[in-house]
N, C-alpha and C positions, 0 to 999 in steps of 0.2 A: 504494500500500500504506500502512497506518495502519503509526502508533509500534511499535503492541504487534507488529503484523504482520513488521515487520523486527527487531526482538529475539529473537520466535522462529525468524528465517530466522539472525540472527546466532549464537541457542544451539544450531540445530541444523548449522553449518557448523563451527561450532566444535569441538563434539561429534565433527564426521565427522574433522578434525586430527587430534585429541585420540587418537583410536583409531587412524590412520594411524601418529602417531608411538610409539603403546605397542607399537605389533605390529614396528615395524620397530625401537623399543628391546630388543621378545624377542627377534627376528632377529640383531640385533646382539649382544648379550649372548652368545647362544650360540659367538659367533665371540670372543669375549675373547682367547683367546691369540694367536688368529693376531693381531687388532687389536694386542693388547700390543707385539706382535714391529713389525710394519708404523708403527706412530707410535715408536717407539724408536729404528729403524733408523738414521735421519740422525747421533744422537747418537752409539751402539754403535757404529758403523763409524768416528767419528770419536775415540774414546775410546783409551787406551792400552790395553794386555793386561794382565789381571787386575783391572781396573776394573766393577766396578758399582754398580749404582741402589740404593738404598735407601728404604724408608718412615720415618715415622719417628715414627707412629705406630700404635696398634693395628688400629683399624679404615680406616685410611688407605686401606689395597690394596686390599680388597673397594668403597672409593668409588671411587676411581681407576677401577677396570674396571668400574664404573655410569657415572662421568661419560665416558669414551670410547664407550659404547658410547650414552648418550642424544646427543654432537654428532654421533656418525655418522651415527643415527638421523634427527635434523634435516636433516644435508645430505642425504640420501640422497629423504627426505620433503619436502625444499622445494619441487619441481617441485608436487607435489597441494594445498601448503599454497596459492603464489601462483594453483592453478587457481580452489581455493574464495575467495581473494579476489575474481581477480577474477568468480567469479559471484556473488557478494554483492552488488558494489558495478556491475557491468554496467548493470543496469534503469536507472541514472541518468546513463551514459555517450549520448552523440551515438553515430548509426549510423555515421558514417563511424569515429570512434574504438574501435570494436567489433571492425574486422578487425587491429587491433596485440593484441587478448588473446593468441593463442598465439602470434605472433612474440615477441612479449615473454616469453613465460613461457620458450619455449625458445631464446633468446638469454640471458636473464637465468641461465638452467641452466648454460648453456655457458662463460659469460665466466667465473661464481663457479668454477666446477669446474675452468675450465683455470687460474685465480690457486691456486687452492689447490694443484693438481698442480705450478705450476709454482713456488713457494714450497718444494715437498717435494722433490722431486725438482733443481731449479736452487739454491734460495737456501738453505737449511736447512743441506746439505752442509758449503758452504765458510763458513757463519758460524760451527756449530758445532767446525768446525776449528780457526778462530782462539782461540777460547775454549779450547779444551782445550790448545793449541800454550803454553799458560805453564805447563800443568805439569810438574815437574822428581823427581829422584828424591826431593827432600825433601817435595815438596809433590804427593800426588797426590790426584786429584778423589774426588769421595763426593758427590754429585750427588741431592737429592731430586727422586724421579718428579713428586712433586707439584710442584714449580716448575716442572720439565720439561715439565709437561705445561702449564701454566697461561700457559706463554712461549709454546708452539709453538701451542697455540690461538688464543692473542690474534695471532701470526704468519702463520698460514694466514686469519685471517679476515681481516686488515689486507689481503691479497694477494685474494683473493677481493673483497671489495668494492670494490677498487682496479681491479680489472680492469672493473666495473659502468660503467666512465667513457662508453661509447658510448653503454649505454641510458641514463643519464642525462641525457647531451649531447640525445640522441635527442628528451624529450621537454623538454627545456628551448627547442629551437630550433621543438619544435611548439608551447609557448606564446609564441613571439616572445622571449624573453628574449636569447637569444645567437643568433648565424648564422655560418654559413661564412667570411663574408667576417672579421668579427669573432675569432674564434678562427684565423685564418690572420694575423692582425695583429697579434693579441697573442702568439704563439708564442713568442717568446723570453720572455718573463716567465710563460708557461706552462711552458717546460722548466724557468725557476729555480724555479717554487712543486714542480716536479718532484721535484728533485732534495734540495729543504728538508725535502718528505714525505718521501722515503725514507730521509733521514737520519735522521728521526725514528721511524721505523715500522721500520725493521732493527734487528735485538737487538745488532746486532755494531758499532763506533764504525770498520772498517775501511773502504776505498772500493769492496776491489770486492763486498762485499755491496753494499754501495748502490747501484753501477751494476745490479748484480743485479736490484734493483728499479725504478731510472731508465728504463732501455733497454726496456724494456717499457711501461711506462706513457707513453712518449716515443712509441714506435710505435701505440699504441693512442689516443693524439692524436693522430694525423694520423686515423687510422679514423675518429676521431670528427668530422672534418672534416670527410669525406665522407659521413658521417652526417648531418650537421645539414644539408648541400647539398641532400642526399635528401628531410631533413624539411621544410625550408623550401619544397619546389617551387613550383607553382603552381597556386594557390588554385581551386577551383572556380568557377565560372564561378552569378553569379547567379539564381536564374530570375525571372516576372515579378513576384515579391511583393520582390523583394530580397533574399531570400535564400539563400546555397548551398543546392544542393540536399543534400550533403552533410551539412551543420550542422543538418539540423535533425532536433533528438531526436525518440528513437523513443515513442512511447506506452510508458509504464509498464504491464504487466500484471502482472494478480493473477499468481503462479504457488506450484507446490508446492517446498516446502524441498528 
């Protein structure tokens, strides 16, 4: 395919996103309150009685319920996003590399999805706890949604893309970079970079947020162990030109956007 030929396969992939995610930002939108209620929850539950959120500006609230309703949007629409990548960038992928397109899209669904749920539901609870456990009857909280919301987002994505460690591992040990045996050696100074991140990425300076997030990413090291065993296997077998038969890319075709 020519230059021009892939720019228009790029503006009309883009294009197909572009509408994926406006439809599922209407989608979402319509669900505002309930979204409202559901991302609040971990705080509210944790908050004393007769406490609430505040904006604190005019048009604050009306953004506030645009900007929840375009990241839910996105996660919701990530699965079609990574599909149109990779049929963008496929025509220039090896045949053998071709059959990880939907392992990948739906492992890469699964692991973001289960960090995020498990950030919400496990680690949110008990941080937000700590947080509020210094207020006293002189000092009671008045808590902006906009912060609130700007922490727990930057918190669910930290957990979400932390949880990505297998497919990463995955295709790191299919370029040769790292292997099994190697990430089985270095392990103890994998649990400390472990545990440095999650002190750093928990909102809360207490430890058991952070094992919160340790203990999982500790377990999803060793997955990715066995991960990279899987990817490093063994190599296809030459044929008589020399090379895998596997490895060798497939013919570029013309095709329709």
């Amino acid at each position: 395919m020519s230059l021009i030929s892939h720019l228009e396969e790029l503006k009309t992939r883009l294009i197909r996103v572009l509408i994926v995610v406006g439809i599922g930002f209407g989608v979402c939108y319509l669900f505002k309150e309930w979204s409202f209620r559901v991302i609040t929850k971990p705080l509210v539950d944790a908050m004393p009685a007769q406490s609430t959120l505040i904006f604190t500006g005019l048009p604050e609230a009306f953004f506030i319920h645009m900007k929840i309703a375009f990241f839910a949007s996105l996660l919701l629409t990530a699965p079609y996003t990574l599909y149109e990548i990779w049929r963008f960038i496929s025509p220039g992928l090896y045949r053998n590399e071709k059959k990880y397109v939907l392992p990948f899209i739906f492992f890469s669904s699964i692991l973001f999805g289960g960090g995020v749920l498990f950030g919400y539901f496990i680690a949110l609870p008990p941080a937000f706890a700590f947080f509020v456990s210094f207020s006293t009857d002189a000092l009671k909280p008045m808590i902006s949604f906009r912060e609130y919301l700007d922490l727990t987002l930057k918190f669910l994505l930290a957990f979400g893309l932390s949880f990505e460690m297998p497919v990463f591992i995955f295709f790191l040990a299919k370029l040769g970079i790292v292997n099994a045996k190697m990430l089985a050696k270095q392990r103890r100074y994998a649990i400390l970079i472990i545990f440095i991140a999650a002190a750093i990425l928990t909102p809360s300076p207490d430890a058991i947020s952070q094992f919160l997030m340790a203990i999982p990413l500790m377990l999803l090291y060793e997955v990715s162990i066995f991960v990279a065993r899987f990817a490093g296997g063994k190599k296809p077998a030459p044929d008589e030109t020399g090379v895998p038969e596997e490895g060798m890319p497939e013919e570029k075709e013309e095709k329709n956007p």
